[in-house]
Every structure is written in structure tokens, then in C-alpha cells.
C-alpha positions as CSV (number, residue, x, y, z in Angstrom):
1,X,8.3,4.9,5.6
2,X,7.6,2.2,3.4
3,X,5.3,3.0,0.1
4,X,2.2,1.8,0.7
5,X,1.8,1.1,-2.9
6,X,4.6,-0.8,-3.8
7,X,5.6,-4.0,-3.3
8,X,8.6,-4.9,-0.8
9,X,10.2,-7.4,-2.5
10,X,11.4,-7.8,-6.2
11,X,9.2,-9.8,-8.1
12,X,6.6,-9.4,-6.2
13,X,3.3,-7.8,-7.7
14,X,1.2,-6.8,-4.9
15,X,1.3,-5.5,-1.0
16,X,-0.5,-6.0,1.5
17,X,-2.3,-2.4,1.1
18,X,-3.5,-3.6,-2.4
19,X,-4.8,-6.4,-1.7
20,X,-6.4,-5.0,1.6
21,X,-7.7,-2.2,-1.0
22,X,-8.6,-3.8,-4.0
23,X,-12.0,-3.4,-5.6
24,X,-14.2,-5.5,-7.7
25,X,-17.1,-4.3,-10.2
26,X,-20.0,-5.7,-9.4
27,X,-21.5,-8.8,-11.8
28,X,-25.1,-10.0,-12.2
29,X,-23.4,-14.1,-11.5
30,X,-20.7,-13.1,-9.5
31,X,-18.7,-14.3,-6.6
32,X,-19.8,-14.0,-3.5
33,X,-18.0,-10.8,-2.3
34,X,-18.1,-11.8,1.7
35,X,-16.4,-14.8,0.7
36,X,-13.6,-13.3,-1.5
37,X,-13.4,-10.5,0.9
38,X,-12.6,-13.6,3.5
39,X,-10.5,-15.4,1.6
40,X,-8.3,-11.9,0.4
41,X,-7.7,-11.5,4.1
42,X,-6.5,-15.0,4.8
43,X,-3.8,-13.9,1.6
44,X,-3.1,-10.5,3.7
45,X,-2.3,-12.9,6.9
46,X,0.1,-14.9,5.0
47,X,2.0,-12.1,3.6
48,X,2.1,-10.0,6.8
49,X,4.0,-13.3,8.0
50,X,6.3,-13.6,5.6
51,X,7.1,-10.6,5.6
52,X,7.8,-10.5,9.4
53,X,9.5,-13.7,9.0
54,X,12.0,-12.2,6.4
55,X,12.6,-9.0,8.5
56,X,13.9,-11.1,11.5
57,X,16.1,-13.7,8.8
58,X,17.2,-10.6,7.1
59,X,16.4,-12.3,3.9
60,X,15.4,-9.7,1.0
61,X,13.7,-11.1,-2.0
């Protein structure tokens, strides 16, 4: 089973999980969190197709 907290590929800094689990401190003149929190899953739908897209080319990066 694949370490959650790692990153699959080489180079690569984050995983899905940490993005899907990362937490920001709260600011008086923030961001808007619901929109960051929308915009973090858009970047957790790309990477889940990559990934699957490199999983059935066999490519490892």
C-alpha cells in the first residue's frame, strides 16, 4: 500500500492526501477558505488523472 504521505513520483512535492489534508491558519484579510478549498480540489482532480494516466502508460516520473 502506497504511503499516504509521500509523493509518488520523484520530484514531486505533494500527494494527493496533502493537499486533500492541508490546513491553513486563519487571517483577519484572508482568502476566502470556500474558495481555496474549491480550487485545492480542482488540483486533487488533476493529479488523480495524471496519475491514472501514468499507471496505464507505465510512465514513472
Amino acid at each position: 500500500m502506497e504511503d499516504k504521505n509521500k509523493a509518488r513520483y520523484e520530484g514531486v512535492q505533494f500527494s494527493v492526501y496533502d493537499i486533500l489534508e492541508k490546513q491553513f491558519s486563519q487571517a483577519r484579510k484572508g482568502y476566502d477558505s470556500d474558495e481555496v478549498n474549491d480550487f485545492l480540489d480542482k488540483i486533487i482532480e488533476d493529479y488523480q488523472v495524471y496519475n491514472q494516466k501514468n499507471r496505464c502508460t507505465g510512465t514513472k516520473n
